[in-house]
N, C-alpha and C positions, 0 to 999 in steps of 0.2 A: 434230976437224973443226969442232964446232961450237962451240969456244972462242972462236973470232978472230971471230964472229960476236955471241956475245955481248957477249965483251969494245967491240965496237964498237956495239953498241945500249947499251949502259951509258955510255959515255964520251960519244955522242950525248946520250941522257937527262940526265949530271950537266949539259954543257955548257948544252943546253936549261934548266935547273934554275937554273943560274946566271945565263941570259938573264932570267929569270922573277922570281929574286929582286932582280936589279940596277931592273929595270922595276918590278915592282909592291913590292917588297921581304918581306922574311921575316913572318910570320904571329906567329912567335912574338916578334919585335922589336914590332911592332905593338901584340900585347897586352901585353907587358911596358910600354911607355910608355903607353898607357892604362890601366892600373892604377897605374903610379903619380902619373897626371894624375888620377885620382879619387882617390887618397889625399890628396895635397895640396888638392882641392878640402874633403874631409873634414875634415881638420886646420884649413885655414880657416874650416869653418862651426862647427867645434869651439872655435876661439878667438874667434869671436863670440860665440856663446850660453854661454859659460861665464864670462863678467865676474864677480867678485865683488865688484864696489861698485854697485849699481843705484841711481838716485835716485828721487825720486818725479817730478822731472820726464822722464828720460826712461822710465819707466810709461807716463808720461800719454801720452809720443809714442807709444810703442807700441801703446798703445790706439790713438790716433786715428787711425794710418796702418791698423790692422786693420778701422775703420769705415766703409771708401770700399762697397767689394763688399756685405758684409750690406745698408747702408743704400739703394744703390742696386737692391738684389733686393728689398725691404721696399716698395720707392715704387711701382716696376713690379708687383708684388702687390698692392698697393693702388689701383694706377688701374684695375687690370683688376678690381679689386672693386667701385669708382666707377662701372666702366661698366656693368656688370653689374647693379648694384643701381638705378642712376638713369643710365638714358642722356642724358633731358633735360638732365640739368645737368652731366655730362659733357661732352654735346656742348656748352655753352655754353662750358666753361669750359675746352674745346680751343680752339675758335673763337675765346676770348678772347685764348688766350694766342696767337694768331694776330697781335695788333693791339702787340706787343713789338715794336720795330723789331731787326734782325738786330745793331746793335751793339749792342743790351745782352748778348743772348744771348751775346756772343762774352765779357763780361766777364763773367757771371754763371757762367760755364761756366769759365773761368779761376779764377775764387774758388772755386767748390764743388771742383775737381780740384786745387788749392793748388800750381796752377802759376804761374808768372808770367808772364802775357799782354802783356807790354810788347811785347815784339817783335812778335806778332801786331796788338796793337794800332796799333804804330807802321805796318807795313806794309798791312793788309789796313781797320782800318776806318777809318781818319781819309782813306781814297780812296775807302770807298765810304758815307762820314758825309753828305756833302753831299746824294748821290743818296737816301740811306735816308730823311732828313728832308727831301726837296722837298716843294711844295705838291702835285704830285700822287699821292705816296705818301700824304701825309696827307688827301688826299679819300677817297681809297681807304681808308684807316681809318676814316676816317669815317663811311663806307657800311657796312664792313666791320660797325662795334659798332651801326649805326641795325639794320642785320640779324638782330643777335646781340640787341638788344633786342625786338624785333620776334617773335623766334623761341621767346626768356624767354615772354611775356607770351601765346601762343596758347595752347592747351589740346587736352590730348590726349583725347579721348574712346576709352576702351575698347571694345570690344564682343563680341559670342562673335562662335562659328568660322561659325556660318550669314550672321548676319549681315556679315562679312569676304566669301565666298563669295562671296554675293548683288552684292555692289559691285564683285566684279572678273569682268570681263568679256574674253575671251578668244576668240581667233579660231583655236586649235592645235585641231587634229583629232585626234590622240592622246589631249588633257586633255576632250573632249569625247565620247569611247568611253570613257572612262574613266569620268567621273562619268556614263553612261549605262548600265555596268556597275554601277554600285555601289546 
């Protein structure tokens, strides 16, 4: 009795099963062609790194193309060291580089990354060359390093925490229960 029954949830199911495969397709087709898409990737990275005639020039590329990351981690370590040990001239020497007009930047940043900026260059700064060097960009630089000179040449006087205190004056009700607690 309940043969024609299952029989017909089974033949439901495979039919369903073959909707399922046709649409999303089989699991195991799947992973058989992505293993042997990673094999071939393997075999590729296996015929590059196994050259047996290496020169000394392409050494030297190798090296240099491995130089971009370290060196760039190295400078960022370093300014945060700069700013940390001397903000003065930190800040100076931010501010300074403030007074570079935006197309050098584009080709200085083009050399250090050993791309070739010609296109960028062709497109983006010889339209905004004219604008970057007008007379009133250049006032503005101008003021910009009288500021930066200005800023070099004051003097920071240190002082203790009382003295810091004393000079700042404050109208919070909170910071004034507070140091009335203490």
């Amino acid at each position: 009795m309940f043969g024609w029954i299952t029989e017909g949830v089974t033949g439901i199911l495979k039919g369903a099963n073959g909707i399922v495969k046709t649409v999303i397709g089989s699991t195991e087709q799947r992973e058989a062609a992505s293993h042997v898409e990673n094999l071939a990737g393997l075999d590729q990275y296996k015929a590059e790194y196994t050259q047996l005639m290496h020169t000394k020039f392409d050494s030297f590329v190798n090296g240099v193309n491995r130089l971009m990351r370290p060196s760039a981690f190295f400078t960022f370590m370093c300014l945060l060291w700069y700013a940390l040990a001397d903000p003065k001239g930190f800040t100076i020497t931010i501010a300074s580089l403030a007074l570079v007009p935006e197309t050098i930047w584009y080709i200085i940043g083009g050399m250090i990354t050993f791309l070739f900026p010609s296109r960028i260059l062709e497109k983006k700064i010889f339209a905004d060359a004219v604008k970057d060097f007008s007379v009133g960009k250049a006032k503005a630089r101008l003021e910009l390093a009288k500021e930066i000179d200005e800023f070099a040449n004051d003097t920071f006087i240190v002082g203790t925490d009382e003295d810091l205190s004393e000079s700042i004056k404050t109208n919070n009700k909170s910071i004034e229960l507070w140091k009335a607690t203490q």
